[in-house]
C-alpha distance (Angstrom), angle and dihedral (degrees) to the residues before:
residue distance angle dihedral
X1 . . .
X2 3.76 . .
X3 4.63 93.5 .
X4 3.60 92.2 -177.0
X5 4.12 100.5 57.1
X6 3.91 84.4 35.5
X7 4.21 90.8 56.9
X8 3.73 79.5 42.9
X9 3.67 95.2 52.3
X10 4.01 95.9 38.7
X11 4.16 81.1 51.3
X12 3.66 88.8 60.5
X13 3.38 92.5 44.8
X14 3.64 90.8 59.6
X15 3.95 95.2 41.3
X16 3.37 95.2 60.2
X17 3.65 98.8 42.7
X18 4.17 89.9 50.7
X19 4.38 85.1 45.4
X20 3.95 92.2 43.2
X21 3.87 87.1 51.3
X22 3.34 98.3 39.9
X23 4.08 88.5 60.3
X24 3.58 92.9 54.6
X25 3.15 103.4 41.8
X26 3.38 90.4 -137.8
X27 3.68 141.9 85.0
X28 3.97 141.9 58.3
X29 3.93 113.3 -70.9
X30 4.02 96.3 172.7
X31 3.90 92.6 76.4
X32 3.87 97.5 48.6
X33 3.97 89.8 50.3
X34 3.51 95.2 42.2
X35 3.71 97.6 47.8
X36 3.46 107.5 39.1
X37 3.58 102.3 93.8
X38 3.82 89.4 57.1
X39 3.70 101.6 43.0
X40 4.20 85.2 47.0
X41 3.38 96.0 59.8
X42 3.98 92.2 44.6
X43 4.08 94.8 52.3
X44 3.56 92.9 35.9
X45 4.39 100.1 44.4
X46 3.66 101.4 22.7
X47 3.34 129.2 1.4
X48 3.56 112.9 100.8
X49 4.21 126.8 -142.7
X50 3.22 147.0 137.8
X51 4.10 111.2 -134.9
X52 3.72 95.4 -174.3
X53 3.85 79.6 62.4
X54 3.43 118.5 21.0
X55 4.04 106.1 179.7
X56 4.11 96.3 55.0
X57 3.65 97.6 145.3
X58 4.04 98.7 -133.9
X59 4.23 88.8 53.4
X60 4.25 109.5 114.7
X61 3.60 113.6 -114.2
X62 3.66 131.3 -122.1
X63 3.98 125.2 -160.4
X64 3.00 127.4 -168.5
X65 3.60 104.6 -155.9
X66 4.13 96.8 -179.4
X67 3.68 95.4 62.9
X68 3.51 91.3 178.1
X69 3.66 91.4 78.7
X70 4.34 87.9 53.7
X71 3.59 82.5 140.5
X72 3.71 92.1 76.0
X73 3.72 84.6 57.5
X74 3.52 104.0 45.3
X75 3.66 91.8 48.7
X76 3.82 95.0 55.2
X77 3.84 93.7 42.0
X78 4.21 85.4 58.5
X79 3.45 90.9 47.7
X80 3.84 97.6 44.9
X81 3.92 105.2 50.5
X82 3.34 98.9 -85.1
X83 3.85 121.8 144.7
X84 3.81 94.9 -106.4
X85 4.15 108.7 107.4
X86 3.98 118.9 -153.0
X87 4.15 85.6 -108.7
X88 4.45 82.8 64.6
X89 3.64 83.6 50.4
X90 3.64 89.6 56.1
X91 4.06 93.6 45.4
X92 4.14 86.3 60.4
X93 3.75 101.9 156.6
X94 3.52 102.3 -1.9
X95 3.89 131.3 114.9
X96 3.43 118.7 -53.3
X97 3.33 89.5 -16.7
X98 4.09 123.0 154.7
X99 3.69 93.3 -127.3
X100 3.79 102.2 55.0
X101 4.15 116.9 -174.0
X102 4.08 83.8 -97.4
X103 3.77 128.1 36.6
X104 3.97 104.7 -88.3
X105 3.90 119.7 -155.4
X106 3.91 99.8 -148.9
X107 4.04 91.9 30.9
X108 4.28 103.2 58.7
X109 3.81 122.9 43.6
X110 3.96 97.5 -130.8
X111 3.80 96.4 36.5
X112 3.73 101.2 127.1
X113 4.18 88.7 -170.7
X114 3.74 145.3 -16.3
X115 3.25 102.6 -92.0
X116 4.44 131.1 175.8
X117 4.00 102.1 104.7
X118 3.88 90.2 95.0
X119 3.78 119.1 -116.4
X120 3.47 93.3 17.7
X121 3.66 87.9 95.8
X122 3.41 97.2 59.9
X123 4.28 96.5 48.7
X124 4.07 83.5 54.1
X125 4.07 84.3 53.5
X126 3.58 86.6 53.0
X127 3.33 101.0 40.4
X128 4.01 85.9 50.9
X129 3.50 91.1 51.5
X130 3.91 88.7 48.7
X131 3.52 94.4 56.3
X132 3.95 95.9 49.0
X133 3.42 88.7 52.7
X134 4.22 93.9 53.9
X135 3.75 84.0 49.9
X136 3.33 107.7 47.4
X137 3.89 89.6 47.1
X138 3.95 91.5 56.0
X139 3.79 93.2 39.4
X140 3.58 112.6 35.6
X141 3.33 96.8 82.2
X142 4.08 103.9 139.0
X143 3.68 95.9 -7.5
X144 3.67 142.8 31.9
X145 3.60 96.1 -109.2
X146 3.92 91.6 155.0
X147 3.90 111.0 35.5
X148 3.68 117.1 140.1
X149 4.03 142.4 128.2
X150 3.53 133.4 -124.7
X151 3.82 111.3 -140.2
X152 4.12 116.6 -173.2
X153 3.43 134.3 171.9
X154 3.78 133.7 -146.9
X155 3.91 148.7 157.6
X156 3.62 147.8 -146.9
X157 3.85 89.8 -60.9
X158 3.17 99.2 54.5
X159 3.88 100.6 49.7
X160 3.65 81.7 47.5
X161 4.02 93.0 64.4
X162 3.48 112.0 91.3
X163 3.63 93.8 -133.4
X164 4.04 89.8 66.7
X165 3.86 93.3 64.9
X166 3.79 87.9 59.8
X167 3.45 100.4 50.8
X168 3.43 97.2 45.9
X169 4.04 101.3 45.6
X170 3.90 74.5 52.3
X171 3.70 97.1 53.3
X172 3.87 88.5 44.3
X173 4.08 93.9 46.2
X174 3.52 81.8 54.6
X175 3.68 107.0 47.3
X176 3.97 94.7 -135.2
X177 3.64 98.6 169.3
X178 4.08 102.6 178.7
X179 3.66 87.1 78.0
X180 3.29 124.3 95.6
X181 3.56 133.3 171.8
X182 3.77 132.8 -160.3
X183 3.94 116.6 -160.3
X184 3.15 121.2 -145.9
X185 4.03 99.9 -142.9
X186 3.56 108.3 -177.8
X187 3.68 94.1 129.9
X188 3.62 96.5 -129.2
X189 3.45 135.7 131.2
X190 4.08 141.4 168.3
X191 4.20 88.9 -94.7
X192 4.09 92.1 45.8
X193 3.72 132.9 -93.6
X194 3.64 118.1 4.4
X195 3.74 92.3 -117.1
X196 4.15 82.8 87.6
X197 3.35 88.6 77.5
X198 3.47 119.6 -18.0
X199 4.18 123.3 67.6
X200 4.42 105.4 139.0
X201 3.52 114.6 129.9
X202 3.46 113.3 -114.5
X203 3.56 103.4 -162.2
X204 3.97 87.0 70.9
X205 3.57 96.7 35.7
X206 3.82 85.5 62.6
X207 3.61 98.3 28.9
X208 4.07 82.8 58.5
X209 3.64 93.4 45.8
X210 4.20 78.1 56.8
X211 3.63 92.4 -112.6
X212 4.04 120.0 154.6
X213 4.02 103.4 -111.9
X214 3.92 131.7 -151.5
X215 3.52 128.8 165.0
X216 4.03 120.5 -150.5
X217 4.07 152.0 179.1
X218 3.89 96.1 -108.5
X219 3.67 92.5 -148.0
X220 3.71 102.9 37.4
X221 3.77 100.2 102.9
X222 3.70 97.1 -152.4
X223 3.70 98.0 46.0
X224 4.42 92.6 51.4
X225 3.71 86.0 51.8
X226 4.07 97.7 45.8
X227 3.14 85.0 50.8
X228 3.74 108.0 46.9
X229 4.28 80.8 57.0
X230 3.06 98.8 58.3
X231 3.64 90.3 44.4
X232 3.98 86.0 56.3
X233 4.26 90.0 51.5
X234 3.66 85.9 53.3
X235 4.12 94.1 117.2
X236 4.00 95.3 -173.8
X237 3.83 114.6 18.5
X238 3.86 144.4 78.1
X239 3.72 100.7 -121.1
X240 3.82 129.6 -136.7
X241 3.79 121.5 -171.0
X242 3.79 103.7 -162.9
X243 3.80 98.9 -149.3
X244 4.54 113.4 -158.9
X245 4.00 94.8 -139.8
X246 3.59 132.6 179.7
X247 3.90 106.7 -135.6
X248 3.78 100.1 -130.0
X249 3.58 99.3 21.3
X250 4.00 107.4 -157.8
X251 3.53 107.1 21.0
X252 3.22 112.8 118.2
X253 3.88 105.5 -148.8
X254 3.89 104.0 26.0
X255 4.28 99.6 35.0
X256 4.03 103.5 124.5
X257 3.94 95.3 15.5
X258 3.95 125.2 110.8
X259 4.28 83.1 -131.1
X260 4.19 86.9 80.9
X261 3.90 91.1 46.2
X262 4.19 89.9 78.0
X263 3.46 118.0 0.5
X264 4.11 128.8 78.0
X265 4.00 119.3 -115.5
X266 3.27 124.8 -105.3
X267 3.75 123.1 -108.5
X268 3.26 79.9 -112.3
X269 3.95 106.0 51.5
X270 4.15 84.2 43.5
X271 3.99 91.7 64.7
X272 3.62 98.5 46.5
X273 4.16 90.0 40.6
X274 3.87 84.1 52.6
X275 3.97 93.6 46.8
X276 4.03 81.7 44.1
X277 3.77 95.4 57.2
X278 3.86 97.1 33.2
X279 3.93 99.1 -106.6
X280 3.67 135.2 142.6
X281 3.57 118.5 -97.7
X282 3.75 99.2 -122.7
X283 3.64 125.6 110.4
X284 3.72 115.8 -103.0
X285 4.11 97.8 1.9
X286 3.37 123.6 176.1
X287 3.71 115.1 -178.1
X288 3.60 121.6 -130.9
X289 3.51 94.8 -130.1
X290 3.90 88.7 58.9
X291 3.37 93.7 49.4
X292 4.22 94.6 55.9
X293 3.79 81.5 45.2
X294 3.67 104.1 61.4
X295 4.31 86.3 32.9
X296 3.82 80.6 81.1
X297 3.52 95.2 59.6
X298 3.78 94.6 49.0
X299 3.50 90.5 54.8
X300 3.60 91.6 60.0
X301 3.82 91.0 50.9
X302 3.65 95.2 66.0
X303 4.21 86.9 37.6
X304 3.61 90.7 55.9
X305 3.75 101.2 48.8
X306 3.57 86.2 45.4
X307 3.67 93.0 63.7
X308 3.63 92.7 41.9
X309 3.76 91.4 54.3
X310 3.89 86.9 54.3
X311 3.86 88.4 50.4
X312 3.92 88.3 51.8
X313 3.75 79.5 50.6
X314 3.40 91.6 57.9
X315 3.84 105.0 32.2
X316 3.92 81.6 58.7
X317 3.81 97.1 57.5
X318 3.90 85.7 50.4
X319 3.61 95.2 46.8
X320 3.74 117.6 12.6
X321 3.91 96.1 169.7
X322 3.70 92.0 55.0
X323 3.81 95.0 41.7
X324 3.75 89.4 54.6
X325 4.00 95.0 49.3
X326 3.75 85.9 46.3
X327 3.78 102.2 44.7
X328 4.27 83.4 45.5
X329 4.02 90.3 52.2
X330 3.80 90.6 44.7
X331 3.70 103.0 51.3
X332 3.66 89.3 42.4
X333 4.06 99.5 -107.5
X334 3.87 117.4 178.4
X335 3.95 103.3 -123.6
X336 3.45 123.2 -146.0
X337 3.80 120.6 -102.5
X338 3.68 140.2 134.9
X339 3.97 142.2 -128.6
X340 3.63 124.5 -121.6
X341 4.01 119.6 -120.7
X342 3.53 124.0 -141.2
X343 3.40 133.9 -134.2
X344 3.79 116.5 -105.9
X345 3.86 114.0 -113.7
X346 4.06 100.3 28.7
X347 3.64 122.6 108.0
X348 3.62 136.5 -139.9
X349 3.31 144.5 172.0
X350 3.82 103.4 -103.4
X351 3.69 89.8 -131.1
X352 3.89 81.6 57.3
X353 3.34 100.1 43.8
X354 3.88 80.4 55.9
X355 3.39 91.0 55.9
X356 3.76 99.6 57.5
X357 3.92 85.9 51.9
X358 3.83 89.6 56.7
X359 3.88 85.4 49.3
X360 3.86 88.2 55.3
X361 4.19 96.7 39.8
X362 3.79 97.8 39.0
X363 4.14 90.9 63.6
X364 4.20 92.4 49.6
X365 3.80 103.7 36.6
X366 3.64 110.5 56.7
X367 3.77 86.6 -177.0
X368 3.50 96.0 71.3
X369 3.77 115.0 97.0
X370 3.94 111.7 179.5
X371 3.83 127.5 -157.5
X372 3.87 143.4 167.3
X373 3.67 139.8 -168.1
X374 3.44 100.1 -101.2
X375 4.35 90.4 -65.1
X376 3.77 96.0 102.0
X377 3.80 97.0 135.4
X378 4.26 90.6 48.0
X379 4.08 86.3 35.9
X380 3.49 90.0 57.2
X381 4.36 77.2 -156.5
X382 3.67 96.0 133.1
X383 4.29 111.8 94.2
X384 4.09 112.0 -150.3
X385 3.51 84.8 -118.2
X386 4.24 98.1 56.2
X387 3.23 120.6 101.8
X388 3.99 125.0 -152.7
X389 3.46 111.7 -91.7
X390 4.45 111.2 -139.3
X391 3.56 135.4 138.1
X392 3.97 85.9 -86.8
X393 3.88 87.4 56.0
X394 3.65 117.4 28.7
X395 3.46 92.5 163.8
X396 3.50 91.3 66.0
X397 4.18 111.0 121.0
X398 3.88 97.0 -154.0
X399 4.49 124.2 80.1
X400 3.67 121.2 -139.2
X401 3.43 96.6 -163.3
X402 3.40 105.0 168.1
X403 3.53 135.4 -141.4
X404 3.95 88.2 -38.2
X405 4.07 111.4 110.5
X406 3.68 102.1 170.8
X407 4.12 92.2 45.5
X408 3.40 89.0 50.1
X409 3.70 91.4 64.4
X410 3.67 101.8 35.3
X411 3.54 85.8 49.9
X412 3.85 95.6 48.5
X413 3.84 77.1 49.1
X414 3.69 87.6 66.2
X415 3.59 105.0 49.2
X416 3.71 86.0 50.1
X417 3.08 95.7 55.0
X418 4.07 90.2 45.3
X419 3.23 92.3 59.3
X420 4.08 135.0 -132.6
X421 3.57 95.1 79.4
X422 3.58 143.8 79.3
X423 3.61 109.0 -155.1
X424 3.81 134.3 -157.0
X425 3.94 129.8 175.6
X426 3.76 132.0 -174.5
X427 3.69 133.9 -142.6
X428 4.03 138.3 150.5
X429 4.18 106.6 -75.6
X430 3.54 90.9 -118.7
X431 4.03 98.9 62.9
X432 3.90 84.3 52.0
X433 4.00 78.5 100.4
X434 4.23 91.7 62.5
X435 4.00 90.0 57.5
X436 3.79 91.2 31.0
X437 3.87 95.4 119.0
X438 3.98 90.1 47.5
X439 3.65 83.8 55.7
X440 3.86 99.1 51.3
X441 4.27 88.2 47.8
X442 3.60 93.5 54.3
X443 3.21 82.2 49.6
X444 3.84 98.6 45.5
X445 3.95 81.9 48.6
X446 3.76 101.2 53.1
X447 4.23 88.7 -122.9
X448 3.69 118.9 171.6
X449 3.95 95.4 -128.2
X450 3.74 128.3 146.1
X451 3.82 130.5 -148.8
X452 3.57 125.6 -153.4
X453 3.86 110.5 -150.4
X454 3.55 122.9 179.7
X455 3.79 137.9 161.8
X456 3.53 81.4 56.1
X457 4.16 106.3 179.1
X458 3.35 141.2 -21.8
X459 3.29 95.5 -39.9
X460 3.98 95.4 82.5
X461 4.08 78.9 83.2
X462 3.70 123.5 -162.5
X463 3.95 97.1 25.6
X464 4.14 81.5 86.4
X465 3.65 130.6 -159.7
X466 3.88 98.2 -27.9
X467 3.60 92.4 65.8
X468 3.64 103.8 28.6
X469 4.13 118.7 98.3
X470 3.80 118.9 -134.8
X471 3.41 111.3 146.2
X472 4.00 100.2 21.9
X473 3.81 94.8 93.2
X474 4.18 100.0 55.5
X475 3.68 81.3 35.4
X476 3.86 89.4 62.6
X477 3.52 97.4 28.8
X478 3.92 85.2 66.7
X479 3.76 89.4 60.0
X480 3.97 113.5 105.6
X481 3.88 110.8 -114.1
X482 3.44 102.9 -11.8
X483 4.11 110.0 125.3
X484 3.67 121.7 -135.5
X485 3.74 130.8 -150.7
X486 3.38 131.0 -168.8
X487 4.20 109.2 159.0
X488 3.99 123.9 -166.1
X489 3.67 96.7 -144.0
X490 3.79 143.6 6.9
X491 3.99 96.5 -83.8
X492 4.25 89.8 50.5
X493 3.95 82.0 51.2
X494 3.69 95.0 48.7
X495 3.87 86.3 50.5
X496 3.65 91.0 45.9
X497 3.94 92.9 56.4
X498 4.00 85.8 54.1
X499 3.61 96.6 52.6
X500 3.80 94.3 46.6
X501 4.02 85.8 51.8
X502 3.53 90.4 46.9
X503 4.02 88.8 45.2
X504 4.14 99.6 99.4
X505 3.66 99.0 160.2
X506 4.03 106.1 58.4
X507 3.59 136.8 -9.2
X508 4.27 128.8 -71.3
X509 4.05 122.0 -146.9
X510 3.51 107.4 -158.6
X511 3.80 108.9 -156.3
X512 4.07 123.2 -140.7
X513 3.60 136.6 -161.2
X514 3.76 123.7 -144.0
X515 3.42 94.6 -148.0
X516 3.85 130.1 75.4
X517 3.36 127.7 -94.1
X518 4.03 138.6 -165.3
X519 4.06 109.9 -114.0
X520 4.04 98.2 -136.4
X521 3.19 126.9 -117.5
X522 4.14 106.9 -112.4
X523 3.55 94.8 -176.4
X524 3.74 105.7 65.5
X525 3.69 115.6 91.7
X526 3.54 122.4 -73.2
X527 3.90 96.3 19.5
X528 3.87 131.6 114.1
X529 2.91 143.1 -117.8
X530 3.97 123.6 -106.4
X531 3.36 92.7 -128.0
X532 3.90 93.4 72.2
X533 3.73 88.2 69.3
X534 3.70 86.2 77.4
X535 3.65 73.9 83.1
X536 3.66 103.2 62.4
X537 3.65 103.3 -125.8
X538 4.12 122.7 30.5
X539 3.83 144.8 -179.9
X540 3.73 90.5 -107.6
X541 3.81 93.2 173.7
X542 3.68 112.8 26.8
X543 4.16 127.7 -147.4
X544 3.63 102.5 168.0
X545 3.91 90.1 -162.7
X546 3.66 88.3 53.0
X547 3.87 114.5 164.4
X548 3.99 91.9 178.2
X549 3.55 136.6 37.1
X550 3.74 123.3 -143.7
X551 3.74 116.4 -172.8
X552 3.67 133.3 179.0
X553 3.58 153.0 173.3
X554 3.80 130.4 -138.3
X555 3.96 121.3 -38.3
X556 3.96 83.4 3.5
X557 3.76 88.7 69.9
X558 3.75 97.9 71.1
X559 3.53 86.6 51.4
X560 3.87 98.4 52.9
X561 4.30 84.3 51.6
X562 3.82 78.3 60.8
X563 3.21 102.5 52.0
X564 3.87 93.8 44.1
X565 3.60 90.4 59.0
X566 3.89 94.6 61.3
X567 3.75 95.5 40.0
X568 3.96 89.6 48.8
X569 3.77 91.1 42.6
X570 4.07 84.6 49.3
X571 3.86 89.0 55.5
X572 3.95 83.8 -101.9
X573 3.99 109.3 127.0
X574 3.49 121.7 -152.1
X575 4.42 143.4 169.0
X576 3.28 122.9 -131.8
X577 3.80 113.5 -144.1
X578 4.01 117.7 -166.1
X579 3.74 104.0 -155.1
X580 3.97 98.6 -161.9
X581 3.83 89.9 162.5
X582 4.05 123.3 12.3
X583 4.08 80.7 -170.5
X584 3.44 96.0 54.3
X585 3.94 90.8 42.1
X586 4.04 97.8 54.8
X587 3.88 88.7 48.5
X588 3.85 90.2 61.3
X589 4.14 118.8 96.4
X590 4.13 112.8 -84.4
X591 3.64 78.9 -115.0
X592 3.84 97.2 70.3
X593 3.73 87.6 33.6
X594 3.66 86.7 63.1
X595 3.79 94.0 42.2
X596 4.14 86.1 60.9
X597 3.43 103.5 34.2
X598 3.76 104.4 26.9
X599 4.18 113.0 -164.1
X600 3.67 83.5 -132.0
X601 3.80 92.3 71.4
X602 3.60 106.0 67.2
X603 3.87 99.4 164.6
X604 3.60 102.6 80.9
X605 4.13 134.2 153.5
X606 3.60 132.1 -163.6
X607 3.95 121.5 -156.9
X608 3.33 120.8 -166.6
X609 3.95 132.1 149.9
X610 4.34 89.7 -129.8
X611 3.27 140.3 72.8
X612 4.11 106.9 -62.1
X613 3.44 104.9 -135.9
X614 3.93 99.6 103.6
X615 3.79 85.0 55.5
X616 3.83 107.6 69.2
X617 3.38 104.1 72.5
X618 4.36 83.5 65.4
X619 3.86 92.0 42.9
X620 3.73 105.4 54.5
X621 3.31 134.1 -151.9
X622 3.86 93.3 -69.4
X623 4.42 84.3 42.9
X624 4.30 123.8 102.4
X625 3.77 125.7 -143.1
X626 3.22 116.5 -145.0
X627 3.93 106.4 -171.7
X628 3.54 139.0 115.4
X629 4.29 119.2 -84.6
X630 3.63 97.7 176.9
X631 3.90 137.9 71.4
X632 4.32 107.2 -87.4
X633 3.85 121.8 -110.8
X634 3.58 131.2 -131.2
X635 4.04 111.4 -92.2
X636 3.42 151.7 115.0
X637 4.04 110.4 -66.8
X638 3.95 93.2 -117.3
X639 3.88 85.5 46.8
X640 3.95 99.4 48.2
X641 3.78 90.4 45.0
X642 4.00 94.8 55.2
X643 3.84 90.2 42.7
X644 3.89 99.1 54.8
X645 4.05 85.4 44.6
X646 4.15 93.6 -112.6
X647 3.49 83.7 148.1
X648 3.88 136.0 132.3
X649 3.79 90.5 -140.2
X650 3.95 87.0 54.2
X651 4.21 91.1 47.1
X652 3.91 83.0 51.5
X653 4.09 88.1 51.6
X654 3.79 86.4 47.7
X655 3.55 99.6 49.2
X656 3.61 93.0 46.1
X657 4.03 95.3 57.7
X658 3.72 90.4 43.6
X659 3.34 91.5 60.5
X660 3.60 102.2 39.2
């Protein structure tokens, strides 16, 4: 370990951080300063990559969980290989830029996942490490064909965040020891020192979550490294490395203060911080010497993914089956699998029905690795065939996450984002709003994750208002490219579990009822087919002379088909519309649109048991909403439903005074 070209190297790291910053105007320079020894000594001793290709599967990962401080990052991704020029240093936080004021998954080769929502960054690290442990169990049969750490780092703020606690009592549960986590403890945050509001002891804390413990010097070279090793021999533990920090390491009149945390240097500050740490006075600087240093560690990159790709060779001589699944699950392959059918004239639960499908998918995708938090039996997300994931059996395909919403879906965030697995995790509708922000960055990031939500209005009955959804489906419809689900019966939830597999580019929440419902009968005349939910929103019951459109989503739909029958047998003709997905529906061609919802029918009303406001822009100004726009009372279902007026007899009232 060469300390004095590393101090030079961790110098550079900081003097282009404080000089990228200071262009902006913008952005945090305290992290970068304070963490660059650290991080240094991690890229440049053990972390293992391969810049010329950043996304080969067997490469470690590094998160970093305070995104704030993405400065940090970008500097160390120019000065390791990666495809990020000095000129993208210079474009920090501007348009389009590569270096974006927080780390960006689809903007910066090396970016392992958006990260700024604090703690967040940490769950994905678990959740990464989660997911190389499942693999590696099921693959490394002969050889270690998937054998890799997950390093992240974080600070006060983010062991602050709720969200962190969960993740790492998790991680600690499940004895995921290629994790490792170096805390940034420079007890300072936005308001001041962390004494304001902030004095646990996090040694216990993560000694009681069973965590392996070390405390460190985070700028004595030697001491990070030492550490980090013995971190690595740790057979049986999650490791933290609680590194002492100075928050704006170098500056000479705002080092230690909660000033540095936020705001740029001055011109000013930057010389004397330079002269401080023994760097040139030019902008952006990178010392030759620095350069040839970190050279040798891109070398290796491209040597050590070499040799792994020889071992892959290898592995797949030994165990061609495996390789095959592997390669498949690594590259992303669609595998082949099919949806059950149901039987026209049963009923289920939705939330059953979705179990039966989980049966079916569970024993053809070996990808698939299910979860809930701690509602398995109401779920219904647990396949006969799953086995219990634990540090006993990591090769179990099914999540007990616990009581622990929001880590559940930044940790299903991670193994996403790993890579080899398509996730999915269940919880009641109405505690969608604890993992809400895990839902809007997986869907920020484009990840293929899938959310099991049952209980999903009203209709779960006697639970009352606590438990009962009303405004959780506009409030998720108004999330950018995630894709909601909500079927009427147990073929439109069948379907709905094949789009949300098919879904690559952001995540799917397929939404349940607890109570029964009947599975229509397609093949009487003038019903479709279920295949045109692939569509979103269909004519489910057709009346060609229609004067009034009745559309629907989920358990609503059943009610709609009874409504239609009195208006049609009252010389009143009406279409039913199932609305499966209103996402779906508006990415369809304005022909189809038209074909659905022609302009010609004007009288039009939307039943749903929610909160109406996604609903008007289908309705019209001549439309009625019949939904629900207050909290939900405790009752029987058949009760609840005739109080708040979700009734066919009330449609039928509606439809009448529309029309006149």
């Amino acid at each position: 370990m060469n300390i004095e070209l590393l101090k030079k190297t961790a110098n550079t790291v900081r003097s282009l951080s404080i000089d990228a910053i200071h262009k902006a105007n913008s952005g945090h320079p305290g992290l970068p300063m304070g963490m660059a020894d650290v991080t240094t000594v991690l890229f440049n001793e053990f972390l293992e990559f391969n810049p010329k290709n950043p996304n080969w599967f067997d490469r470690d990962r590094f998160v970093l969980s305070g995104g704030h401080g993405s400065m940090l990052l970008y500097s160390l991704l120019h000065l390791y290989g990666y495809d990020l020029s000095i000129d993208d240093i210079k474009q920090f936080r501007q348009w389009h830029s590569k270096t974006p004021g927080h780390p960006e998954l689809q903007d910066t080769e090396g970016v392992e996942t958006t990260t700024g929502p604090l703690g967040q960054g940490i769950a994905n690290a678990v959740g990464m490490a989660l997911a190389e442990n499942i693999l590696a169990a099921k693959y490394n049969t002969n050889t270690q064909i998937v054998n890799h750490y997950t390093y992240v780092t974080a600070g006060d703020g983010d062991l602050q965040e709720g969200v962190s606690h969960e993740a790492c009592s998790f991680a600690g549960h499940n004895k995921l020891n290629k994790l490792i986590l170096l805390y940034d403890s420079n007890k300072i945050t936005i308001d001041g020192e962390t004494k304001l509001s902030f004095s646990e002891d996090i040694e216990k804390r993560f000694e009681s979550y069973g965590w392996y413990v070390q405390e460190i010097d985070g700028h004595k070279h030697e001491e990070i490294s030492d550490a980090i090793k013995n971190a690595k021999n740790n057979a049986d533990k999650p490791s933290i490395i609680i590194c002492k920090t100075i928050i704006g390491y170098g500056s000479p009149n705002f080092a230690g203060t909660s000033s540095v945390h936020g705001s740029p240097l001055s011109a000013e500050e930057i010389l004397l911080t330079k002269q401080n740490l023994g760097m040139s006075n030019k902008e952006f600087y990178v010392p030759e010497e620095v350069y040839e240093f970190t050279k040798n560690k891109i070398e290796k990159g491209n040597i050590l993914e070499k040799e792994w790709n020889n071992l892959f060779d290898k592995y797949d001589n030994q165990n061609e089956d495996a390789a095959n699944e592997l390669k498949k699950i690594i590259d992303g392959e669609e595998l082949e699998y099919k949806i059950p059918e149901f039987e026209a004239g049963t009923k289920f639960a939705t939330r059953a029905s979705s179990g039966k499908v989980i049966d079916e998918l569970a024993t053809q995708l070996p990808n698939l690795i299910g979860g809930s938090a701690d509602l398995t039996p109401s779920n219904k997300t647990k396949a006969k065939s799953q086995n219990s994931y634990s540090y006993n059996n990591n090769t179990g395909q099914y999540i007990h996450y616990g009581i622990r919403e929001f880590g559940m879906g930044a940790i299903m965030n991670g193994m996403a984002l790993h890579g080899g697995i398509v996730p999915y995790g269940g919880t009641f509708f109405v505690f969608s709003d604890y993992m809400r922000s895990a839902i809007r960055m997986a869907a920020l990031m484009g990840l293929r994750v899938i959310y099991v939500f049952t209980h999903d209005s009203i209709g779960l009955g006697e639970d009352g208002p606590t438990h009962q959804p009303i405004e959780h489906l506009s409030s998720l419809r108004a999330i950018p490219n995630l894709l909601n689900l909500r079927p009427m019966d147990a073929n439109e939830t069948a379907v709905a579990w094949d789009i949300a597999l098919k879904n690559t580019t952001g995540p799917s929440s397929i939404i349940l009822t607890r109570q029964s419902l009947p599975t229509v009968d397609r093949s009487v005349r003038g019903y479709a087919k279920v295949s045109n939910a692939y569509k979103g929103a269909y004519v489910l019951s057709e009346d060609y002379g229609a004067d009034l459109i009745l559309m629907a989503s989920g358990s609503e739909v059943e009610i709609a088909l009874k409504a239609q029958d009195i208006l049609n047998n009252q010389g009143i003709e009406a279409r039913v519309v199932s609305f499966l997905s209103t996402e779906l529906f508006d990415n369809q061609t304005d022909e189809y649109k038209e074909e659905v919802l022609p302009k010609r029918v004007s009288k039009r009303i939307a039943i749903e048991a929610g909160a109406d406001m996604s609903w008007y822009k289908y309705v019209g100004l001549e439309g009625e909403i019949i939904g629900i726009n207050s909290f939900g009372a405790s009752a029987p279902i058949e009760v609840l439903y005739e109080k708040f007026e979700i009734t066919a007899n009330n449609i039928v009232k509606t439809a009448k005074k529309l029309l006149g």
